[in-house]
ZAROKE-262535 format. One record per atom (N, C-alpha, C): residue number from 1; atom name; x, z negated, y negated. Coordinates in Angstrom, 3 decimals, padded with zeros to 6 digits. Atoms other than C-alpha are relative to their C-alpha. Layout:
residues N
    i  at         u         w         v
  NUM  CA         X         Z         Y
...
END
This chain:
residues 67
    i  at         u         w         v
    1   N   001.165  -000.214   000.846
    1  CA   032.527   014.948   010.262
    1   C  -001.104  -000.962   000.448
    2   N   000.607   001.288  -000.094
    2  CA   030.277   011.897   010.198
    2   C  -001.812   001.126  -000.134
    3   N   000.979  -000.316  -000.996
    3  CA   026.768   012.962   012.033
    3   C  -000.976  -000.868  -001.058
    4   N   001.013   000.508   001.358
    4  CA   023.532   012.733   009.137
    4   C  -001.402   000.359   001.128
    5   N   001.556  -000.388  -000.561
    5  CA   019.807   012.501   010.441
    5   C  -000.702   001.488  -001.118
    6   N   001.029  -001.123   000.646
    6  CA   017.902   015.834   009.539
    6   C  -001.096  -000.431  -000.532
    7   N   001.157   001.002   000.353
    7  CA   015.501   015.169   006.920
    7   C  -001.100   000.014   000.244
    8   N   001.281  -000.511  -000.655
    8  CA   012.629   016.706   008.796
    8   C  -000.641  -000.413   000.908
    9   N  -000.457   000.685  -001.316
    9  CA   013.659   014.310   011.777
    9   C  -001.665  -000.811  -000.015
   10   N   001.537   000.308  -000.511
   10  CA   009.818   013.307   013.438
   10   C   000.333  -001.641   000.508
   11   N  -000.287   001.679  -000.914
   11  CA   009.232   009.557   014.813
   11   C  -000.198   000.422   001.351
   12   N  -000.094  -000.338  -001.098
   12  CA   008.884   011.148   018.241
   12   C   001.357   000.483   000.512
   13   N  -001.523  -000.145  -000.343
   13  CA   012.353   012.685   018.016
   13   C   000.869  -001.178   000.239
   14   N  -000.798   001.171   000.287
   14  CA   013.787   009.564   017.283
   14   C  -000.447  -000.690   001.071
   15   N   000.634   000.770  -001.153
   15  CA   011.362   007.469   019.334
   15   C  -000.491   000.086   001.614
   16   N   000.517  -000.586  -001.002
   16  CA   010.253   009.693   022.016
   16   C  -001.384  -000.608   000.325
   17   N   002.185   000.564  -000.344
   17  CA   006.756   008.501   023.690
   17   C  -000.074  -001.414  -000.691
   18   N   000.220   000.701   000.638
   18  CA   007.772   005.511   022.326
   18   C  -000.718  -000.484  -001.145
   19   N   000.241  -000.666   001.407
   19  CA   006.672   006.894   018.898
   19   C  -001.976  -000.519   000.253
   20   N   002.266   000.255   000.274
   20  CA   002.314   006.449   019.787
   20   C  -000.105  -001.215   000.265
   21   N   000.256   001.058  -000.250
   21  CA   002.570   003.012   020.138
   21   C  -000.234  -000.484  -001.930
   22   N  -000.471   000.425   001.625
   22  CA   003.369   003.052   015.946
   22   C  -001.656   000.760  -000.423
   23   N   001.463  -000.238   000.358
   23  CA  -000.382   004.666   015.941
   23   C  -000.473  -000.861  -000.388
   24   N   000.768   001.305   000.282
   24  CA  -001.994   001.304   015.562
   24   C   000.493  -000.144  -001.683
   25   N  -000.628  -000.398   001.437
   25  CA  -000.254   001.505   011.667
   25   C  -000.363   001.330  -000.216
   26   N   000.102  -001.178   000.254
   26  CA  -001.278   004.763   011.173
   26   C   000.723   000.940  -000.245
   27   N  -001.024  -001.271  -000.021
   27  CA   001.784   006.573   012.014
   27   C  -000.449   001.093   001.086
   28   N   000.114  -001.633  -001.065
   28  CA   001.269   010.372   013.591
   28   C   001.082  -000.465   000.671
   29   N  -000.779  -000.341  -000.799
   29  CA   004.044   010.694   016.233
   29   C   001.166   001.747  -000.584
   30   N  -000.736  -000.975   000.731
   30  CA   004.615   013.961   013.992
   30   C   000.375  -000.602  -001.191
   31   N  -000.247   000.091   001.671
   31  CA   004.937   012.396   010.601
   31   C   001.911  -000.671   000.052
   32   N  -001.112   000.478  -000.514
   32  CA   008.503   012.097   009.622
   32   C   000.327  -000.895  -000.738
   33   N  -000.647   001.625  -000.105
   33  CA   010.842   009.179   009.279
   33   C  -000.548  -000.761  -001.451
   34   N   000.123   000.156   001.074
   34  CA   010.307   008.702   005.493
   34   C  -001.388   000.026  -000.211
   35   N   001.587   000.057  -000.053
   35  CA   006.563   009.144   005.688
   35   C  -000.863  -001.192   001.210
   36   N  -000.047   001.143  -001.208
   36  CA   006.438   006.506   008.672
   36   C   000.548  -001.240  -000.541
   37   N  -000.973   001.361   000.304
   37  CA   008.584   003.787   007.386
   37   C  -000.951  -000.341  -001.357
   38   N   001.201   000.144   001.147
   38  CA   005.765   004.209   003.794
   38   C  -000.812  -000.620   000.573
   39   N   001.077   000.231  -000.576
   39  CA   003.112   003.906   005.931
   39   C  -000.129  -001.271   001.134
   40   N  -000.240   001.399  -000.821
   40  CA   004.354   000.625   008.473
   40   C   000.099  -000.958  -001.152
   41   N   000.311   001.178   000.870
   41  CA   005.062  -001.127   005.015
   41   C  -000.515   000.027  -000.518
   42   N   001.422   000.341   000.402
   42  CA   001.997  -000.467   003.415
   42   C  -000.872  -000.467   001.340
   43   N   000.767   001.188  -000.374
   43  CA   000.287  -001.906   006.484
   43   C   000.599  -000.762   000.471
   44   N  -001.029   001.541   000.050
   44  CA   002.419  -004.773   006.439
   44   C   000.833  -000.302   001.467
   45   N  -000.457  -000.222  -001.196
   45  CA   004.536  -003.876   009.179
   45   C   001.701   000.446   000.069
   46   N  -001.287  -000.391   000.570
   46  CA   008.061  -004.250   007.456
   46   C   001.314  -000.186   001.196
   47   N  -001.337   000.223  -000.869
   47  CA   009.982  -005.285   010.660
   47   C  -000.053   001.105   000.913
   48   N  -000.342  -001.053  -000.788
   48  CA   008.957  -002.132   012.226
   48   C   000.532   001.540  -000.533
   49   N  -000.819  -000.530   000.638
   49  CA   009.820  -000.129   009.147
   49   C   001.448  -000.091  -000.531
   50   N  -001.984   000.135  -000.097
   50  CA   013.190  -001.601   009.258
   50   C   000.734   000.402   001.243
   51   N  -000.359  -000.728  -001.290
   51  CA   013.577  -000.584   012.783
   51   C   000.380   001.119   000.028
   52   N  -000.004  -001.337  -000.187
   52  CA   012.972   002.638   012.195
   52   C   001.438   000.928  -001.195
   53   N  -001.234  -000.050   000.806
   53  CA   015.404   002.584   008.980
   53   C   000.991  -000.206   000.845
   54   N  -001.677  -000.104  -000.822
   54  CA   018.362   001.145   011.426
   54   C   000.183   001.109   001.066
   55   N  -000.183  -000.718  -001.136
   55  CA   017.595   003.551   014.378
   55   C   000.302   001.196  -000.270
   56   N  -000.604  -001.274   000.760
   56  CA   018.156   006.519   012.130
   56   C   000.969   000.155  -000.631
   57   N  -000.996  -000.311   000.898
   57  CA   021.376   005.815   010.321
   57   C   000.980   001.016   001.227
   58   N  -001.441  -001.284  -000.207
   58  CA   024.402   008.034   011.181
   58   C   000.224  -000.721   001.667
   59   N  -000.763   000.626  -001.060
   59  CA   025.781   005.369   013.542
   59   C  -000.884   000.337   000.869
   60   N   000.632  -000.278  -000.746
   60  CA   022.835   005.277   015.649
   60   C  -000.498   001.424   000.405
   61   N   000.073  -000.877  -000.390
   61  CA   022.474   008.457   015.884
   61   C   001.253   000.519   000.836
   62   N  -001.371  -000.867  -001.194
   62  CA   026.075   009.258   017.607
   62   C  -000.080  -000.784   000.965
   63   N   000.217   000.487  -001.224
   63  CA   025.364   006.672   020.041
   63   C  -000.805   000.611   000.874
   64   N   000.867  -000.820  -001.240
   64  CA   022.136   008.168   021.394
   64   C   000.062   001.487   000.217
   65   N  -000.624  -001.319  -000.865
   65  CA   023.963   011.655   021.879
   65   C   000.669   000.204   001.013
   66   N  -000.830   000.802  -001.141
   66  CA   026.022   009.610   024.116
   66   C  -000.852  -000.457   001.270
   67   N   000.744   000.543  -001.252
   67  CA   023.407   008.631   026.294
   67   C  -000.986   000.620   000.651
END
């Protein structure tokens, strides 16, 4: 059974402390993935809303259960 991100999934879950550095764009640390990835490419910040798109697919997610 192929492993889906929850759609509720926070940029802190994903990112951990990492996640308040994405403040400077006006991402919360609570707001989630889909409300974060809006808000990096409205302020023109599309290579970190693509980040955040690859670090959440399926794949990446069974890796970092692994680690």
């Amino acid at each position: 059974m192929p492993l889906s991100p929850p759609s509720d999934m926070r940029v802190v879950d994903l990112l951990g402390a990492s996640a308040y550095a994405l403040m400077r764009y006006g991402v919360s640390p609570d707001n989630d993935i889909d409300t974060a990835i809006n808000k990096l490419r409205s302020n023109h910040a599309d290579h970190l809303a693509d980040l955040l798109e690859r670090l959440r697919s399926p794949e990446r997610l069974w890796i970092r259960q692994w680690m």
